[in-house]
N, C-alpha and C positions, 0 to 999 in steps of 0.2 A: 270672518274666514281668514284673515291673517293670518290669525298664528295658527291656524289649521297649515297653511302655507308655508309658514316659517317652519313649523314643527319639520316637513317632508321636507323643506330643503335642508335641515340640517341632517336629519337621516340619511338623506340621499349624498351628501358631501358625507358623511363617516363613511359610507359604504364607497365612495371612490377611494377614498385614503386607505382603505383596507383593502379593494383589490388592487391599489398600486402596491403596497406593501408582502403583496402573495405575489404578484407579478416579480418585485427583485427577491424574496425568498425562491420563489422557485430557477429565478436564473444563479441565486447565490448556491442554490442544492444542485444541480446542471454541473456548473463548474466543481465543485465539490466532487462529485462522481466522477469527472475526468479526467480531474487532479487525481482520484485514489486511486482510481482503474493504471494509471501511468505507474504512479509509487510504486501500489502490488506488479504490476508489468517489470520493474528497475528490480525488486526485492526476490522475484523469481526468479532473473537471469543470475541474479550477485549468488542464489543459492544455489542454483546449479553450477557455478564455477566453483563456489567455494567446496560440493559437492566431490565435483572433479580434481581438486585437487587432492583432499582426503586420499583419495583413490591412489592416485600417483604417488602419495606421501607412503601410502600403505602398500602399496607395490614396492618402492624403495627400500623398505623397514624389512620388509622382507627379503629382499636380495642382501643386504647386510646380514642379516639374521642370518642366511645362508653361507654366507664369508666368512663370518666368525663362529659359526658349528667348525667349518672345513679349517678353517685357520686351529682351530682347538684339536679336532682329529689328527693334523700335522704335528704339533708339540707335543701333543698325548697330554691334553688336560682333561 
């Protein structure tokens, strides 16, 4: 009955080593997720800036646009 005994305790030592191994996979996937949730959080704000500025760029392009019709209507181009 030894190695009936031996056989279970090495089974039983693979299977600790394998749920310590799921143990730090799963804190490795944990941090993983709060790391990307933050990233996307940073990537959302930077695109709604960069967003807003477009806007304002294109507001601006616009009022030029408007200056140089009116500027052109003065000289008669």
């Amino acid at each position: 009955m030894i190695v009936a005994s031996s056989v279970d305790n090495l089974v039983l030592e693979q299977l600790r080593l394998i749920r310590e191994e799921l143990g730090e996979l799963r804190g490795d996937l944990a941090s993983f997720k709060t790391e990307t949730k933050e990233n996307f959080g940073t990537i959302h704000s930077d695109l709604l800036g960069q967003q807003t500025m477009m806007f304002g760029l294109a507001s601006v392009i616009g009022q030029i646009d408007k200056r140089v019709e009116h500027l052109d209507q003065k000289i008669g181009a």
